[in-house]
C-alpha positions as CSV (number, residue, x, y, z in Angstrom):
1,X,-56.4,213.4,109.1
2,X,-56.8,210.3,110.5
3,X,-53.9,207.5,109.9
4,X,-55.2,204.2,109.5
5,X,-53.5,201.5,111.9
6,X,-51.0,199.3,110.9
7,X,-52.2,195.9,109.9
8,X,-51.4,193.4,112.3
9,X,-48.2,191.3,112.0
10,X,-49.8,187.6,111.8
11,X,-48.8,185.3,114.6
12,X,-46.5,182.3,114.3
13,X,-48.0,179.0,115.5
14,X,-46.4,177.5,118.5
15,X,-43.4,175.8,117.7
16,X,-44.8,172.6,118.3
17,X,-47.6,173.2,116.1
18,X,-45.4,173.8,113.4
19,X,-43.1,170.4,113.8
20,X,-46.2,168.6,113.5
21,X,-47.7,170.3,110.6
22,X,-44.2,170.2,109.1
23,X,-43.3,166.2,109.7
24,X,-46.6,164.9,109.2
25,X,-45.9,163.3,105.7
26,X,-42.7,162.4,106.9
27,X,-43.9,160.8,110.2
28,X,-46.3,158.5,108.2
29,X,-43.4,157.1,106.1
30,X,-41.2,156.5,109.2
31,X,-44.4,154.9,111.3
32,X,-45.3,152.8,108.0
33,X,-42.2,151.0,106.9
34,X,-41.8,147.8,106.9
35,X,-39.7,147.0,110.4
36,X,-42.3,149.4,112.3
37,X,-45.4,147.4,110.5
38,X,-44.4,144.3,111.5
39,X,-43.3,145.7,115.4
40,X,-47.3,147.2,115.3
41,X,-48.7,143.9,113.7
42,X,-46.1,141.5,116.5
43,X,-44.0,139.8,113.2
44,X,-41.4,141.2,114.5
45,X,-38.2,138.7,115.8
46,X,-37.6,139.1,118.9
47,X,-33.8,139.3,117.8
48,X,-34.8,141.9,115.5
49,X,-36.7,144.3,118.3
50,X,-33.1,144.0,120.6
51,X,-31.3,144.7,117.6
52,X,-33.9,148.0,117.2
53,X,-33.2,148.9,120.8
54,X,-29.5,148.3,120.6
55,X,-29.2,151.3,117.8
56,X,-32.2,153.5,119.6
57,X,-29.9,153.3,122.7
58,X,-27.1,154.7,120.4
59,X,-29.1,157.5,119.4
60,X,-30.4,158.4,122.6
61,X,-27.5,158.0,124.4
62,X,-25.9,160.6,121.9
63,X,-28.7,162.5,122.2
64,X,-28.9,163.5,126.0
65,X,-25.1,163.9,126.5
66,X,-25.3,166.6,123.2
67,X,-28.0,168.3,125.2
68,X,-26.2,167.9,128.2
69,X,-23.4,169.4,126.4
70,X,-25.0,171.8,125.3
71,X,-26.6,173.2,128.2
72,X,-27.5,176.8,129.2
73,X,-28.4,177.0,125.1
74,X,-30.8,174.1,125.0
75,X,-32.8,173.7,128.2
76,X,-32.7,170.2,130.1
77,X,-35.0,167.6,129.5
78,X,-37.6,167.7,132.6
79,X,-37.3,164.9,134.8
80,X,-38.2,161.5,133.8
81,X,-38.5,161.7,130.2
82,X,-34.8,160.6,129.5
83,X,-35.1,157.3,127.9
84,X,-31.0,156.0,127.1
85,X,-31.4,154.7,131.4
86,X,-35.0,153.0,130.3
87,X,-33.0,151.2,127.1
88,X,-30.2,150.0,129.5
89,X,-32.6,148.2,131.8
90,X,-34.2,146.6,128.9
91,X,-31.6,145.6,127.2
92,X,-30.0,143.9,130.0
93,X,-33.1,141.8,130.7
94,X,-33.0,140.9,127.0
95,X,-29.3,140.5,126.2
96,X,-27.4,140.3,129.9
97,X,-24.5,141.9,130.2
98,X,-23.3,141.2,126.3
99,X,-26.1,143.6,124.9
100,X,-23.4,146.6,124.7
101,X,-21.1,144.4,122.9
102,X,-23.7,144.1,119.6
103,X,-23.1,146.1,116.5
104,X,-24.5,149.2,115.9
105,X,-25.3,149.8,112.5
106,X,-23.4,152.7,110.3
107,X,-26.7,154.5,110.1
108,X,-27.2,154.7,113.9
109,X,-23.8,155.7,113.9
110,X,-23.7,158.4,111.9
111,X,-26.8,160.1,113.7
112,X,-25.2,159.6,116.6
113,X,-22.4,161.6,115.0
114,X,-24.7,164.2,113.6
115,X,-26.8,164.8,117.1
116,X,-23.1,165.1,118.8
117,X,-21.5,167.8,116.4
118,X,-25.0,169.6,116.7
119,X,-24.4,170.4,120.2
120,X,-21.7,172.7,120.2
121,X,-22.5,173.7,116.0
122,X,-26.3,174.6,116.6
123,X,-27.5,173.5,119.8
124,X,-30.5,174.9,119.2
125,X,-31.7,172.0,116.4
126,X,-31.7,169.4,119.3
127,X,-34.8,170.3,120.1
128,X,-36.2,168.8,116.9
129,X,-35.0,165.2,117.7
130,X,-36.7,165.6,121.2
131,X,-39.4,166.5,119.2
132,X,-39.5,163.3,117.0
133,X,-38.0,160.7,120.1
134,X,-38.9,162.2,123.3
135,X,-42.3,162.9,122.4
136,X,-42.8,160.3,120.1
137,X,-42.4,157.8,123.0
138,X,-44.8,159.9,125.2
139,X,-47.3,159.6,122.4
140,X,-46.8,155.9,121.2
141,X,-45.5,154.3,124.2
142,X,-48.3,153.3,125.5
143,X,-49.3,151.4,122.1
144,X,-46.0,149.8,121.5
145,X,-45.6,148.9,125.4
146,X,-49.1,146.6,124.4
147,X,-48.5,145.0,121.5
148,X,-45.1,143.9,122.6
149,X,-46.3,142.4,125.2
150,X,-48.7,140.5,123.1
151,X,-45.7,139.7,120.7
152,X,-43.2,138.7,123.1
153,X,-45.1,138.1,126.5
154,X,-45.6,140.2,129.6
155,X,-42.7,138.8,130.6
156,X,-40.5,140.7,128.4
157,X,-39.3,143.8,129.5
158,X,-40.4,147.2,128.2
159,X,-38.9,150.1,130.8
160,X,-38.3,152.1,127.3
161,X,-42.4,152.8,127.3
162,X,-43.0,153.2,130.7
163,X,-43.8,156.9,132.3
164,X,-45.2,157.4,135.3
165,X,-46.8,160.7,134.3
166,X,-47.1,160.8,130.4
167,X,-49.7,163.3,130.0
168,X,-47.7,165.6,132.4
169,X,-44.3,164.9,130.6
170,X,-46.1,166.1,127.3
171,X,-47.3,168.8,128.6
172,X,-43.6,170.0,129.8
173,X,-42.3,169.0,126.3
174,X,-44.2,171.2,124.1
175,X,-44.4,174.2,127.0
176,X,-40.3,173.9,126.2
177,X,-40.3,173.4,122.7
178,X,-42.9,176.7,122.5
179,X,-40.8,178.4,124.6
180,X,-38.8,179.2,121.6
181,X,-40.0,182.0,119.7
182,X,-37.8,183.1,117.2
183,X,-38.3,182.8,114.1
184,X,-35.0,181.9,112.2
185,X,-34.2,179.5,115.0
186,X,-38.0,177.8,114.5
187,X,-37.3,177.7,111.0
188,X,-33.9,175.6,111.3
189,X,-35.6,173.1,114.2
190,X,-38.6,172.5,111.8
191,X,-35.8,171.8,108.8
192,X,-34.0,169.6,111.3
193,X,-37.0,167.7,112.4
194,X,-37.4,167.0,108.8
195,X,-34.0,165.7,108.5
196,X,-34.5,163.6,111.9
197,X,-37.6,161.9,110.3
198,X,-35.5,161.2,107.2
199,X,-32.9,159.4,109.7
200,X,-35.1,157.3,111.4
201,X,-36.7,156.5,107.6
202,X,-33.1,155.4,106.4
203,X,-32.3,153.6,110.0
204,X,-35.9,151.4,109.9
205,X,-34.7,150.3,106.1
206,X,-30.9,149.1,107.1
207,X,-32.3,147.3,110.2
208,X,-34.7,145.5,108.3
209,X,-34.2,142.0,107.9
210,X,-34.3,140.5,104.5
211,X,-36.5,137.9,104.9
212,X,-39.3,139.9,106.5
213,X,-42.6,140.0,104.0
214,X,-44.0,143.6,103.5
215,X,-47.8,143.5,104.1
């Protein structure tokens, strides 16, 4: 008698595939809050977007010295994609040397918190937040690098959005975030890639200035 084959196992979608399948909603809510409307539409104060890039530099600052930290587990970023260098420069040129000396907000703070207590607790989930910052930048840099120039004037600097090879630099991101393959440890980066989006929804909100007029 002839035994019938085994149905195939069905294939998990790329781990990148699966970030962005799983963030999408959240991703929307995140690009269309207020602060990030009025970045895109160039409403933004200019004290506000330092302010912005004062806390991003918090958060990515954490965020390369977890994986750093938590290196052989998590794989290094590939060269030129870390951004905390990029914020530096900017911030510099917008604030001088005081820029380090502004508040960071308790949200930003916490994060940073969070991304440092992941590295040695579950290295692994890192990989979301390069997901939603590293690759976000690569994807909306080039956007953002525009219309902040139009806001604020060529002359204002905007290292954080320049890459000399973004396509290339994408390319390397997701071949390292689909390097991972397993599926309990896709399954907690996708839950943490939630959670980042949910982060960065809560940060956009306390930054917010109270005078600024929703659209």
């Amino acid at each position: 008698m002839q035994v019938p084959p085994l149905p195939a196992r069905p294939v998990a979608a790329p781990l990148s595939q699966q970030l962005r399948s799983a963030t999408a909603a959240l991703h929307r809510q995140a690009e269309g809050s207020d602060l990030m409307r009025a970045l895109l539409r160039g409403q933004l104060p200019l004290g506000c977007y330092v302010q912005l890039l004062r806390n991003l530099h918090a958060l990515y600052q954490a965020l390369e010295r977890a994986l750093h930290a938590a290196a052989p587990a998590v794989p290094a970023l590939p060269s030129g994609i870390a951004r905390a260098a990029a914020l530096e420069s900017d911030l510099h040129a917008l604030g001088g040397d005081g820029w380090a000396l502004q508040a960071v907000c308790p949200v930003a703070l916490a994060y940073a918190d969070h991304l440092r207590a992941l590295a040695t607790r579950e290295p692994k989930r890192l990989l979301a937040h390069v997901y939603v910052r590293h690759l976000g930048d690569l994807h909306g840099g080039q956007i953002l690098k525009e219309r902040i120039a139009r806001a604020y004037g060529t002359a204002v600097a905007h290292a954080f959005y320049r890459f000399d090879q973004p396509m290339q630099h994408i390319a390397a991101l997701r071949a390292l975030l689909d390097a991972e393959t397993a599926p309990d440890i896709m399954a907690a980066i996708v839950d943490e890639a939630c959670e980042a989006f949910r982060r960065h929804i809560e940060l956009f909100e306390s930054l917010q200035p109270p005078d600024l007029t929703p659209a």
